[in-house]
PyMOL Python script that loads the backbone (N, CA, C, O; Angstrom):
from pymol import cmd

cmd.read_pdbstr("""\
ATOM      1  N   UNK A   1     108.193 102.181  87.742  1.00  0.00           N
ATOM      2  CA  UNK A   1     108.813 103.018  88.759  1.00  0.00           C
ATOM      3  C   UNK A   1     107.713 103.654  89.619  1.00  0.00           C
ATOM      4  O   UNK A   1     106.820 104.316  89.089  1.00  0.00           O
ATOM      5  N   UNK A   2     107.788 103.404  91.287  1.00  0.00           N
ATOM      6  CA  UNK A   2     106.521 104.331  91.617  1.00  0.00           C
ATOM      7  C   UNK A   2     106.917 105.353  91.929  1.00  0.00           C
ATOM      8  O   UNK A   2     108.094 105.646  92.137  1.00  0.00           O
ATOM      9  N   UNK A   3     105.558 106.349  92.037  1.00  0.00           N
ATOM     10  CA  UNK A   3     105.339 107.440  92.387  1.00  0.00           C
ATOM     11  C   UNK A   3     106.402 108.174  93.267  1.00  0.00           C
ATOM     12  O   UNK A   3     107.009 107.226  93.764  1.00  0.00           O
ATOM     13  N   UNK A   4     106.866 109.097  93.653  1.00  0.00           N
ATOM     14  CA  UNK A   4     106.985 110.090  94.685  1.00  0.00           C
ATOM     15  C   UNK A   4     106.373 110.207  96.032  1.00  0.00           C
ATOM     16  O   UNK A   4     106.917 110.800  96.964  1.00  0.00           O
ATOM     17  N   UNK A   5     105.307 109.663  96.091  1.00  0.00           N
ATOM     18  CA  UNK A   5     104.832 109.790  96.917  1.00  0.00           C
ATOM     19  C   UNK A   5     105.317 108.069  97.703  1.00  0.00           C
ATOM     20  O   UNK A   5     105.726 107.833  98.840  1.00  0.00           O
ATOM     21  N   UNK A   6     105.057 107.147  96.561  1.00  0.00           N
ATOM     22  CA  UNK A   6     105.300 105.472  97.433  1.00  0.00           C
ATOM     23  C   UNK A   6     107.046 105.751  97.209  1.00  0.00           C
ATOM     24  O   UNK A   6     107.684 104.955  97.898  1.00  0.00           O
ATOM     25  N   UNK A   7     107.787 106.544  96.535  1.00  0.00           N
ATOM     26  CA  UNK A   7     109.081 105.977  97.164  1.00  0.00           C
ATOM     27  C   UNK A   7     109.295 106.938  98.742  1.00  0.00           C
ATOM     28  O   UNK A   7     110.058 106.652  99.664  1.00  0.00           O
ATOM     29  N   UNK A   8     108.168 108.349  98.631  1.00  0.00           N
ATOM     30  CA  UNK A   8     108.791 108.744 100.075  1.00  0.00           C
ATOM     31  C   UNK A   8     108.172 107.755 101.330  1.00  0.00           C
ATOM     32  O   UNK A   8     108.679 107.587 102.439  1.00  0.00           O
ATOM     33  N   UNK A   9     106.874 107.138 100.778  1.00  0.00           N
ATOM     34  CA  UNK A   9     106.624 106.554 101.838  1.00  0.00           C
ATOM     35  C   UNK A   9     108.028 105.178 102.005  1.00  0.00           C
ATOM     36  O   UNK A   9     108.986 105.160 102.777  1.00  0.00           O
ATOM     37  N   UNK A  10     107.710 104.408 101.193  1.00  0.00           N
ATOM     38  CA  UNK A  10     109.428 103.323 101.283  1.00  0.00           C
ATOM     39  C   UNK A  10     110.425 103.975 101.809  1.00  0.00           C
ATOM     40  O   UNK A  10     111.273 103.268 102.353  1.00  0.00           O
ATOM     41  N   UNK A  11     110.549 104.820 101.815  1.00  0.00           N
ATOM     42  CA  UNK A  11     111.809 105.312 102.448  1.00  0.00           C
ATOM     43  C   UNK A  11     111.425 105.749 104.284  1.00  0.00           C
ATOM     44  O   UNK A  11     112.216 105.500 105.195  1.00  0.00           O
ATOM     45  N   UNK A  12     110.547 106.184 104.412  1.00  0.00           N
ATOM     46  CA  UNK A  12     109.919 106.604 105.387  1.00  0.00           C
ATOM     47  C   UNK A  12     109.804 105.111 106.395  1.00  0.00           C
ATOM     48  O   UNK A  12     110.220 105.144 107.553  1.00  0.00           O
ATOM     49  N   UNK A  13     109.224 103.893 105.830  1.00  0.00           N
ATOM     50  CA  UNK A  13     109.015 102.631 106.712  1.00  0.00           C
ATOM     51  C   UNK A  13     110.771 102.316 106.646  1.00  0.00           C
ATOM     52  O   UNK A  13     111.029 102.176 107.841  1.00  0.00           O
ATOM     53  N   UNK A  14     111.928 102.158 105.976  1.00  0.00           N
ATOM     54  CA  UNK A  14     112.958 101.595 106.050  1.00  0.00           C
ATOM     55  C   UNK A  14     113.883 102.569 107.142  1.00  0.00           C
ATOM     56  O   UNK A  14     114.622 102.074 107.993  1.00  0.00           O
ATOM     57  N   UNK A  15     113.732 103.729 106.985  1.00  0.00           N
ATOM     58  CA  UNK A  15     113.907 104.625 108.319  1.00  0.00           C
ATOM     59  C   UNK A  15     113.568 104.108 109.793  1.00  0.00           C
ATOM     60  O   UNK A  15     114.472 103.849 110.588  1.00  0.00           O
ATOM     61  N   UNK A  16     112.041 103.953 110.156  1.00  0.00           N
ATOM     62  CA  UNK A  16     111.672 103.781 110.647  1.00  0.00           C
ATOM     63  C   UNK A  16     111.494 102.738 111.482  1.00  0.00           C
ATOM     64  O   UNK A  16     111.049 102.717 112.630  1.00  0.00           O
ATOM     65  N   UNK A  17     112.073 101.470 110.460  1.00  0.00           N
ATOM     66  CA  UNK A  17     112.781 100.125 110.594  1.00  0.00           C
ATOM     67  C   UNK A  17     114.069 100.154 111.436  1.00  0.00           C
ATOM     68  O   UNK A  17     114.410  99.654 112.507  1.00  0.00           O
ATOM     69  N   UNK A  18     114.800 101.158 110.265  1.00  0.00           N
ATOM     70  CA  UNK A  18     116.082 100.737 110.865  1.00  0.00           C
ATOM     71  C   UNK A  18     116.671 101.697 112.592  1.00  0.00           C
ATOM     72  O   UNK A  18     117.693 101.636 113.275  1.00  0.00           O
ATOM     73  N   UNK A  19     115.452 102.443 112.680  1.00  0.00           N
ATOM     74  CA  UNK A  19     115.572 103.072 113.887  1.00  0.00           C
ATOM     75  C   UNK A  19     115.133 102.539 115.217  1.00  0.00           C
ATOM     76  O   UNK A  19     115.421 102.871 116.366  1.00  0.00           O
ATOM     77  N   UNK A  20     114.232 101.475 114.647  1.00  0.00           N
ATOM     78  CA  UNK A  20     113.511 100.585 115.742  1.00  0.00           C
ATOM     79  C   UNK A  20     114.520  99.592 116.178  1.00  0.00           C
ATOM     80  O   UNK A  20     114.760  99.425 117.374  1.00  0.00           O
ATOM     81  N   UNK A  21     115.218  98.814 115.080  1.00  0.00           N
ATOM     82  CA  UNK A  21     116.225  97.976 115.101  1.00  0.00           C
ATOM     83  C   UNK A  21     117.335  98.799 116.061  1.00  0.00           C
ATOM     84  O   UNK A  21     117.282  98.299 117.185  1.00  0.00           O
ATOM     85  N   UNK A  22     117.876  99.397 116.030  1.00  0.00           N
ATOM     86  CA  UNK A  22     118.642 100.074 116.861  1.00  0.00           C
ATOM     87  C   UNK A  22     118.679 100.416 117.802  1.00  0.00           C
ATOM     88  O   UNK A  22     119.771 100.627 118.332  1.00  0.00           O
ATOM     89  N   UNK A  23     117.201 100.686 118.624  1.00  0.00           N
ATOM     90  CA  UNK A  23     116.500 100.953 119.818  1.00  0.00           C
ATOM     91  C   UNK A  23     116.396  99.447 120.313  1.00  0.00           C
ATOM     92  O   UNK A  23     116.879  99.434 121.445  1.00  0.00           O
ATOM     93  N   UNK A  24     116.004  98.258 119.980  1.00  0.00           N
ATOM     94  CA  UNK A  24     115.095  97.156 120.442  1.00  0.00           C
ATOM     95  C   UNK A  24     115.461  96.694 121.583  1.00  0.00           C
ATOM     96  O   UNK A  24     114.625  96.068 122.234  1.00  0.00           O
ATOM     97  N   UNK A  25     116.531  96.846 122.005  1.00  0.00           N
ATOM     98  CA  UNK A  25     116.739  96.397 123.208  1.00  0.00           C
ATOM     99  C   UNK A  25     116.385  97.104 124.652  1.00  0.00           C
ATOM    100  O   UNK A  25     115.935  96.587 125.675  1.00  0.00           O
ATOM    101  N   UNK A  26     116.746  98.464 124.377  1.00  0.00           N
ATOM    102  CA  UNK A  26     115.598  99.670 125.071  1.00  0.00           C
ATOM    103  C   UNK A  26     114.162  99.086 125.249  1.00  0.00           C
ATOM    104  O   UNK A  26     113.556  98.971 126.315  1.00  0.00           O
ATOM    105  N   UNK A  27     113.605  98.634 123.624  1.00  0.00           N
ATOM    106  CA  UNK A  27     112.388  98.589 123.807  1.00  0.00           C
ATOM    107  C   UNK A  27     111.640  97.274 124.950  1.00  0.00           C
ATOM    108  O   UNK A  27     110.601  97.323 125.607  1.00  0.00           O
ATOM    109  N   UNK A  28     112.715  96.126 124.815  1.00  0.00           N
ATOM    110  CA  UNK A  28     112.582  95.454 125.728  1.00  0.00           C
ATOM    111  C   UNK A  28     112.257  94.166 124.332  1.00  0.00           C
ATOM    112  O   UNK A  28     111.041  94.011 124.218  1.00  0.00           O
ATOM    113  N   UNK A  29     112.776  93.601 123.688  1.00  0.00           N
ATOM    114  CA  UNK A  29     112.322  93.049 122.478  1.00  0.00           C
ATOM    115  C   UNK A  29     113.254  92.051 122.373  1.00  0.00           C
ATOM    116  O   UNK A  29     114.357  92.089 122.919  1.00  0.00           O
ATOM    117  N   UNK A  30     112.786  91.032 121.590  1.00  0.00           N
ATOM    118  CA  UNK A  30     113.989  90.258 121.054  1.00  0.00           C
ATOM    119  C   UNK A  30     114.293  89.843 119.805  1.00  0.00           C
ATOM    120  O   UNK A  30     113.265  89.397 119.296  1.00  0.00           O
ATOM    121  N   UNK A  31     115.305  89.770 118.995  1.00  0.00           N
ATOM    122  CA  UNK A  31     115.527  90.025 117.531  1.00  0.00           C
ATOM    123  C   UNK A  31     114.063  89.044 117.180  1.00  0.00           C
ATOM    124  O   UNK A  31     113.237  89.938 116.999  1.00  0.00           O
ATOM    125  N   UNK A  32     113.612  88.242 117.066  1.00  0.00           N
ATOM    126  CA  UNK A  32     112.666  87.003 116.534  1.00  0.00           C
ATOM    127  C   UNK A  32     111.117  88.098 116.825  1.00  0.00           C
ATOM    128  O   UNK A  32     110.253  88.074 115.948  1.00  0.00           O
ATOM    129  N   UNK A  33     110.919  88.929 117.993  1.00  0.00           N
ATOM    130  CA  UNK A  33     109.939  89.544 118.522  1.00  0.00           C
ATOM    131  C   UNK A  33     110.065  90.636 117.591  1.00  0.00           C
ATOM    132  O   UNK A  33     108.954  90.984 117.192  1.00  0.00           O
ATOM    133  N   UNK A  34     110.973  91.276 117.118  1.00  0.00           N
ATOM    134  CA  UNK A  34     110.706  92.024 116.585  1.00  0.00           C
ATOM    135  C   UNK A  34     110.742  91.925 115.306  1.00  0.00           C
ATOM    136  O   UNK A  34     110.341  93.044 114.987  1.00  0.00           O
ATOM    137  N   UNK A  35     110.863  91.588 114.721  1.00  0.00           N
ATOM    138  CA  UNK A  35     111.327  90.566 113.061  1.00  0.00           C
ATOM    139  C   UNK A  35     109.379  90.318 112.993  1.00  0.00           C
ATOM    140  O   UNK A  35     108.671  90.958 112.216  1.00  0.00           O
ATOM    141  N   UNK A  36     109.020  89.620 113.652  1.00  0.00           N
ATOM    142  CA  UNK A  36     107.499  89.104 114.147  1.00  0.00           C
ATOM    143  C   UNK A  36     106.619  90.253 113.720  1.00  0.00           C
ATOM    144  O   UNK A  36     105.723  90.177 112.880  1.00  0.00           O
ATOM    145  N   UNK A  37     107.040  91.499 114.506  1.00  0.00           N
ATOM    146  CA  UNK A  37     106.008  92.655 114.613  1.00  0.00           C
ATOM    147  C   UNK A  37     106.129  93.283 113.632  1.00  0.00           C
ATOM    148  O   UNK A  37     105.014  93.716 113.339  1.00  0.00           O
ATOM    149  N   UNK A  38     107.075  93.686 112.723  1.00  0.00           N
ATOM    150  CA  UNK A  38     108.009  94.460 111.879  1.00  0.00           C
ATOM    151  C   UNK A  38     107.006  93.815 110.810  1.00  0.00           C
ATOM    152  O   UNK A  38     106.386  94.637 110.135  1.00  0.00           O
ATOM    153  N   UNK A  39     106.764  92.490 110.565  1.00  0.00           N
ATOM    154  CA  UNK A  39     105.980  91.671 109.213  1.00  0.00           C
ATOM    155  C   UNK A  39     104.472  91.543 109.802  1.00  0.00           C
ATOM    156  O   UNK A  39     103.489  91.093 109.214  1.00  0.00           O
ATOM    157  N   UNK A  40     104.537  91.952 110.846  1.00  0.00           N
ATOM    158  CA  UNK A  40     102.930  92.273 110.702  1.00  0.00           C
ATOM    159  C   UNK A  40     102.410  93.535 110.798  1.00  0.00           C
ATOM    160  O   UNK A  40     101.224  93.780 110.573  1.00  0.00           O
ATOM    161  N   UNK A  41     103.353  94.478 111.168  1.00  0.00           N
ATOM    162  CA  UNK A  41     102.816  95.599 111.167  1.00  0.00           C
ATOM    163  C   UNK A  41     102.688  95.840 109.372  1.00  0.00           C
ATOM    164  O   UNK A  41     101.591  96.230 108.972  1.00  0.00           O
ATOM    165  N   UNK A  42     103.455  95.679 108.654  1.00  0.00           N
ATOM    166  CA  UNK A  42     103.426  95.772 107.291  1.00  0.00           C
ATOM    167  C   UNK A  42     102.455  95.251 106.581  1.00  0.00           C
ATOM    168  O   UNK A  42     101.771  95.849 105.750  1.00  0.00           O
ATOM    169  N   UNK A  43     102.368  94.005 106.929  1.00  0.00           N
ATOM    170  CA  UNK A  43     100.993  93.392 106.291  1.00  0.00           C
ATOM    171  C   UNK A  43     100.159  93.770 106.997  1.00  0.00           C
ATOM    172  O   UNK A  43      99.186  93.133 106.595  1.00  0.00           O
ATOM    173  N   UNK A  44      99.731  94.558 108.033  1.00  0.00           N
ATOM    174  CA  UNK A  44      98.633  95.261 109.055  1.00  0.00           C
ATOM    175  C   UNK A  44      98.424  96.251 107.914  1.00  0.00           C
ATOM    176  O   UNK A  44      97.410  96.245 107.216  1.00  0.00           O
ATOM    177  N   UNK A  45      99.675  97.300 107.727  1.00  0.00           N
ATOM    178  CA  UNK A  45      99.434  98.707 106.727  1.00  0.00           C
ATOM    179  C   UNK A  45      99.203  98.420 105.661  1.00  0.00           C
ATOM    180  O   UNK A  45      98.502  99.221 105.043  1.00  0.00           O
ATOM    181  N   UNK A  46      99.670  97.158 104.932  1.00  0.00           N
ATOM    182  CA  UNK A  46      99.060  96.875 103.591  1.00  0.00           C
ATOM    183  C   UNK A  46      97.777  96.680 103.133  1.00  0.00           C
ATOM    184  O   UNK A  46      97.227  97.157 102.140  1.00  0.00           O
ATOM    185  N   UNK A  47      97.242  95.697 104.222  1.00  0.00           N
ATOM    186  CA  UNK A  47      95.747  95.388 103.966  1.00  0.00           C
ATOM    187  C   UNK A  47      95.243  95.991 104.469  1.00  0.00           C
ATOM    188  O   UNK A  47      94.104  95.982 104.003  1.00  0.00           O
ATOM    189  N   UNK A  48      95.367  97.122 105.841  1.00  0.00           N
ATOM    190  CA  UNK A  48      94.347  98.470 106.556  1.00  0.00           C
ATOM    191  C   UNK A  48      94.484  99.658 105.287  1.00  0.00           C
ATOM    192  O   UNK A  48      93.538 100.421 105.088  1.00  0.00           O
ATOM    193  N   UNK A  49      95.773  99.740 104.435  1.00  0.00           N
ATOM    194  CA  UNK A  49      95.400 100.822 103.560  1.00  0.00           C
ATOM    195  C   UNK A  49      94.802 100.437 102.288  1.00  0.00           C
ATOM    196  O   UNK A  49      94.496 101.345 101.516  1.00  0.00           O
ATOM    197  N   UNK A  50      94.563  99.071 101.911  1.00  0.00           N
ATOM    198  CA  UNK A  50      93.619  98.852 100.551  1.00  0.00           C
ATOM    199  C   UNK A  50      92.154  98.852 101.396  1.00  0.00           C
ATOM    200  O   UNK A  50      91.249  99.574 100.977  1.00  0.00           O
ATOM    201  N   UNK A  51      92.030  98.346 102.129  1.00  0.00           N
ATOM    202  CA  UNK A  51      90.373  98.306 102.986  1.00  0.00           C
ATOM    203  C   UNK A  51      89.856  99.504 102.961  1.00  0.00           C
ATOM    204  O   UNK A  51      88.977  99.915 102.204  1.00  0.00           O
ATOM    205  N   UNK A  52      90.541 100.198 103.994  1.00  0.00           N
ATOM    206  CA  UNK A  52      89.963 101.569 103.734  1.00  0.00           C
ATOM    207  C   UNK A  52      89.820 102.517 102.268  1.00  0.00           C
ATOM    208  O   UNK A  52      89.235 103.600 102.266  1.00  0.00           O
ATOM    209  N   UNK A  53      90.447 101.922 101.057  1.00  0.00           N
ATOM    210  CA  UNK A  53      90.467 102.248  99.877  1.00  0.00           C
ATOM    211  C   UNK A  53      89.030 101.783  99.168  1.00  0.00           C
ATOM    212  O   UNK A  53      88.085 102.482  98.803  1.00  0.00           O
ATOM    213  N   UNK A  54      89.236 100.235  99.106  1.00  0.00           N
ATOM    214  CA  UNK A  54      88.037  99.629  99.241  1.00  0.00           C
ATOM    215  C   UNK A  54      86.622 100.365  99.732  1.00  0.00           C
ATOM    216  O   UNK A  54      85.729 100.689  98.948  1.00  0.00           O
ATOM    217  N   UNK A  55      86.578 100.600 101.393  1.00  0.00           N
ATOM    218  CA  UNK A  55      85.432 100.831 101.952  1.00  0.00           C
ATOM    219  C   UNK A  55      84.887 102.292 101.465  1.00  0.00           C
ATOM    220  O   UNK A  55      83.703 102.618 101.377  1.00  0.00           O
ATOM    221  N   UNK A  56      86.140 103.170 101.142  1.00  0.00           N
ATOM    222  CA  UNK A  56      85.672 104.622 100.603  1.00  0.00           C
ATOM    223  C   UNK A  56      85.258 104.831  99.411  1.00  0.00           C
ATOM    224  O   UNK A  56      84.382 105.584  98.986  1.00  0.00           O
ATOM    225  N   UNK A  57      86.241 103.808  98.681  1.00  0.00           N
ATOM    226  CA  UNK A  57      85.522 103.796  96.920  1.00  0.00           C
ATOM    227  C   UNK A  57      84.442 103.138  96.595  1.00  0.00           C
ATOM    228  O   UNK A  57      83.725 103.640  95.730  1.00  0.00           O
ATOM    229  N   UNK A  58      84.112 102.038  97.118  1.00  0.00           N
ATOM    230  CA  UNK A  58      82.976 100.850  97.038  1.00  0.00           C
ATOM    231  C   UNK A  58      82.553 100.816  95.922  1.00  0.00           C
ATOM    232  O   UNK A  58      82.804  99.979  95.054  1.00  0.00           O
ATOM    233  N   UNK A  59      81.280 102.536  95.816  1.00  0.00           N
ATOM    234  CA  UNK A  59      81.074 102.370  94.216  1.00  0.00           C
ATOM    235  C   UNK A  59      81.647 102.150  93.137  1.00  0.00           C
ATOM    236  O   UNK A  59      80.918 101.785  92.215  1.00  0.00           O
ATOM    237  N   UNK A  60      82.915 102.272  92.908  1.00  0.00           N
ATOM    238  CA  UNK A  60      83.401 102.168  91.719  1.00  0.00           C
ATOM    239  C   UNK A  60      83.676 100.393  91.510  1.00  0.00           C
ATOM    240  O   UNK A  60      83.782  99.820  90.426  1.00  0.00           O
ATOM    241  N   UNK A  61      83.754  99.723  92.969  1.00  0.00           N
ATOM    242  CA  UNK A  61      84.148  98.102  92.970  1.00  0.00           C
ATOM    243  C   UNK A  61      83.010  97.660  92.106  1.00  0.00           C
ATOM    244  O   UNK A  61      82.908  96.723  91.315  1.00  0.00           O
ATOM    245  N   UNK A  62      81.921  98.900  92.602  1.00  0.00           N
ATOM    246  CA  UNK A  62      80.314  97.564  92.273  1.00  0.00           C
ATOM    247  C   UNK A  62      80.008  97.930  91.425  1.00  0.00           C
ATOM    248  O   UNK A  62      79.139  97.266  90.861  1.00  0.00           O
ATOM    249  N   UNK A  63      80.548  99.391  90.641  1.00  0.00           N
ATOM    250  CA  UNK A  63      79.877  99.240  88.793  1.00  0.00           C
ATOM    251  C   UNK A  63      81.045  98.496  88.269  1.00  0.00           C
ATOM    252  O   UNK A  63      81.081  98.507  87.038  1.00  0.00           O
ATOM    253  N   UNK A  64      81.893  97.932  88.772  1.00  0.00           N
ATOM    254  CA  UNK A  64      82.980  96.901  88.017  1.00  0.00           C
ATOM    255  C   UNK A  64      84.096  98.004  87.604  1.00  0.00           C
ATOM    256  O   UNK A  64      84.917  97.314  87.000  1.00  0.00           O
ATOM    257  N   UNK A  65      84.507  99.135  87.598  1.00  0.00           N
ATOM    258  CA  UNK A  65      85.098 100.159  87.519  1.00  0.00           C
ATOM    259  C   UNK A  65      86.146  99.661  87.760  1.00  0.00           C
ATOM    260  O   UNK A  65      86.960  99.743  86.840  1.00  0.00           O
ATOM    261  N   UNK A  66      86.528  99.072  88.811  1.00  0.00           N
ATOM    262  CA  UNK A  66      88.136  98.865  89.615  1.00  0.00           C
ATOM    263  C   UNK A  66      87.714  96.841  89.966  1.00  0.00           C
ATOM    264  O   UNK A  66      86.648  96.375  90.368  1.00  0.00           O
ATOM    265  N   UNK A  67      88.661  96.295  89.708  1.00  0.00           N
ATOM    266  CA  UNK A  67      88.973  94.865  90.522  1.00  0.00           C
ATOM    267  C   UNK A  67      89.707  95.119  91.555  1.00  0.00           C
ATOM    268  O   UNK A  67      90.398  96.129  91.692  1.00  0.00           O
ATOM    269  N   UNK A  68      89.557  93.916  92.595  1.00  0.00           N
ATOM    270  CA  UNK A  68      90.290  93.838  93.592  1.00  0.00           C
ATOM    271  C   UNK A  68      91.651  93.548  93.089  1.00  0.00           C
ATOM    272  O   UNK A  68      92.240  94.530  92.636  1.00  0.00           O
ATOM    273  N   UNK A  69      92.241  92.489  93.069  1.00  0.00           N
ATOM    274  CA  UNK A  69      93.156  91.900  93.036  1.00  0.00           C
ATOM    275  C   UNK A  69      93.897  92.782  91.135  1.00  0.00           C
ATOM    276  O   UNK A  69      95.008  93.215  90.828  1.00  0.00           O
ATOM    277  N   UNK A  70      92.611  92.668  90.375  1.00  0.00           N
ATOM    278  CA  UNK A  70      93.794  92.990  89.164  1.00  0.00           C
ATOM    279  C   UNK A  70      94.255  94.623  89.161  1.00  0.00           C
ATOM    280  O   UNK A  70      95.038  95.161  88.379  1.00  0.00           O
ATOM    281  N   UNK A  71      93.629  95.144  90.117  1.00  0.00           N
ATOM    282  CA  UNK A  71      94.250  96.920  90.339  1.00  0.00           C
ATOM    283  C   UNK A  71      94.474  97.191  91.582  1.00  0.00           C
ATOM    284  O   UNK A  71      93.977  98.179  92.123  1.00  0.00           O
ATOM    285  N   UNK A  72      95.486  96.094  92.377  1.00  0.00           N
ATOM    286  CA  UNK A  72      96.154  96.201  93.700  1.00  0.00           C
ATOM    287  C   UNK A  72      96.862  97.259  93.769  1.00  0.00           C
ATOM    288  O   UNK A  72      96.997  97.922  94.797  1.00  0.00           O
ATOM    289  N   UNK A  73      97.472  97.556  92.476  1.00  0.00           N
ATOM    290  CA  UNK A  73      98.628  98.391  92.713  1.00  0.00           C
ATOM    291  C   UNK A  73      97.938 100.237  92.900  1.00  0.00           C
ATOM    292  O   UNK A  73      98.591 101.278  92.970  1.00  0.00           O
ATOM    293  N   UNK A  74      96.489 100.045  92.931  1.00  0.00           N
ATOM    294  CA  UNK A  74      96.532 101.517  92.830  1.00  0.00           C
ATOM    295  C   UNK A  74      95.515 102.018  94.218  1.00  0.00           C
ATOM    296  O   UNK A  74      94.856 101.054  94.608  1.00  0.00           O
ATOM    297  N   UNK A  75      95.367 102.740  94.677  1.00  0.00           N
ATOM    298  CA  UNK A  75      94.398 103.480  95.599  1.00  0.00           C
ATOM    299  C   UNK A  75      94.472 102.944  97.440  1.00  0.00           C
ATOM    300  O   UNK A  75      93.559 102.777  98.249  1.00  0.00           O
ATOM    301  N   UNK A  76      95.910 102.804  97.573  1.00  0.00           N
ATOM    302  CA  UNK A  76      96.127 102.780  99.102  1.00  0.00           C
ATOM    303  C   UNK A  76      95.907 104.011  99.713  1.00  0.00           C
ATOM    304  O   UNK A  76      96.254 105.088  99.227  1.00  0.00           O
ATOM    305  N   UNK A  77      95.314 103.855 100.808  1.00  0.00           N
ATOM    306  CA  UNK A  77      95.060 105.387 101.699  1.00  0.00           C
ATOM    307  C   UNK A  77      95.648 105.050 102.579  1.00  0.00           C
ATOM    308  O   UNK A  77      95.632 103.898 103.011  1.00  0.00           O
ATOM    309  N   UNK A  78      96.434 106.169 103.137  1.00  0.00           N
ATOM    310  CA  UNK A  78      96.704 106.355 104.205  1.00  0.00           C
ATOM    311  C   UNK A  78      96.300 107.393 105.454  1.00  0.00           C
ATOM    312  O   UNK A  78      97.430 107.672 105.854  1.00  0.00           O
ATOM    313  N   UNK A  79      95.711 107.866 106.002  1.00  0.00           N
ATOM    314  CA  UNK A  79      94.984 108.943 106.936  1.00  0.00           C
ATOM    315  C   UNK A  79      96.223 108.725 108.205  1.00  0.00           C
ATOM    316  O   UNK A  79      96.676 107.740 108.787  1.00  0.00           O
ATOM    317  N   UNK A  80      96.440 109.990 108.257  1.00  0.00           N
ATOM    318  CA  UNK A  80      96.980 110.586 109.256  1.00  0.00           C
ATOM    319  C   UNK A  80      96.326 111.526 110.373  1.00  0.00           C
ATOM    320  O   UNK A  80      95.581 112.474 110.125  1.00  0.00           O
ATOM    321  N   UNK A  81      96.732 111.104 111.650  1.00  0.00           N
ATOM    322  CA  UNK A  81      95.955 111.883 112.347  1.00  0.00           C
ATOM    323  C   UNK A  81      96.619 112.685 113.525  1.00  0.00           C
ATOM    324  O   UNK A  81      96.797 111.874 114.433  1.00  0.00           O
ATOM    325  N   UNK A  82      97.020 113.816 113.865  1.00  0.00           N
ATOM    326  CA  UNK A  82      98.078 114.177 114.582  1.00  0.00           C
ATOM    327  C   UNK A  82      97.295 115.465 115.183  1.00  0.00           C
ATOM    328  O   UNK A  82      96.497 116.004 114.416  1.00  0.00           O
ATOM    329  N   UNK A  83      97.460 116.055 116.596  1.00  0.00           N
ATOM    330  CA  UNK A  83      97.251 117.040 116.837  1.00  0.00           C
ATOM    331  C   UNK A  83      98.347 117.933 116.878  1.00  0.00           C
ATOM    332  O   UNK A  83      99.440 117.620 117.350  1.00  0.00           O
ATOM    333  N   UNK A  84      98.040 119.198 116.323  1.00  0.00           N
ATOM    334  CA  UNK A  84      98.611 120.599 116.597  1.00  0.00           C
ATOM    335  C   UNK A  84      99.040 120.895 117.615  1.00  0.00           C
ATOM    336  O   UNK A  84      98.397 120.373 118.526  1.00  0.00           O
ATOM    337  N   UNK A  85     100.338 121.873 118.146  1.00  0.00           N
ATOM    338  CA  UNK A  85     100.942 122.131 119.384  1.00  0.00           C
ATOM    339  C   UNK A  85     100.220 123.664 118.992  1.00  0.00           C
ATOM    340  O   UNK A  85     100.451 124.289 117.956  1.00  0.00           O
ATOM    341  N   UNK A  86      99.372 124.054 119.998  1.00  0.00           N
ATOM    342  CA  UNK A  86      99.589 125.390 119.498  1.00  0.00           C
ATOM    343  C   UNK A  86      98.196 126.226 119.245  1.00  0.00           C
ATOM    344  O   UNK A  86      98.237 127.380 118.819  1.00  0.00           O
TER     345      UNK A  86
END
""", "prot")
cmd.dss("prot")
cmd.show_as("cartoon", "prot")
cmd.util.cbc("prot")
cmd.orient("prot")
């Protein structure tokens, strides 16, 4: 079962999905165009948040601490970056 934190994020991309889907024609899109972007933006956030996991932990890859592939499931980052109103 994951975390709290990966089911708010899952819930957060299926939102976010299904709000885009609803807009797309606004957006100027077409079901196949967006179906397209939707699976790469995902596999974009999948492999941009293990990389940057990767690039910040490093040391622990190179005393053998962590594997790539056999401890996928742990240390995605995500960085947020937003300015303040105010």
């Amino acid at each position: 079962m994951p975390n709290a934190f990966g089911q708010f994020a899952a819930i957060g991309c299926i939102v976010t999905v299904v709000w885009l889907w609803r807009h797309r024609r606004g957006i100027g899109v077409t079901d196949s165009e967006f179906w397209i972007a939707m699976w790469l933006l995902l596999a974009g956030g999948i492999g941009g948040a293990k990389l940057l996991f990767v690039v910040l932990g490093w040391e622990h890859y190179a005393r053998g601490e962590l594997r790539l592939w056999g401890d996928f499931g742990i240390g995605f980052v995500f960085w947020l970056f937003w300015k303040s109103s105010g």
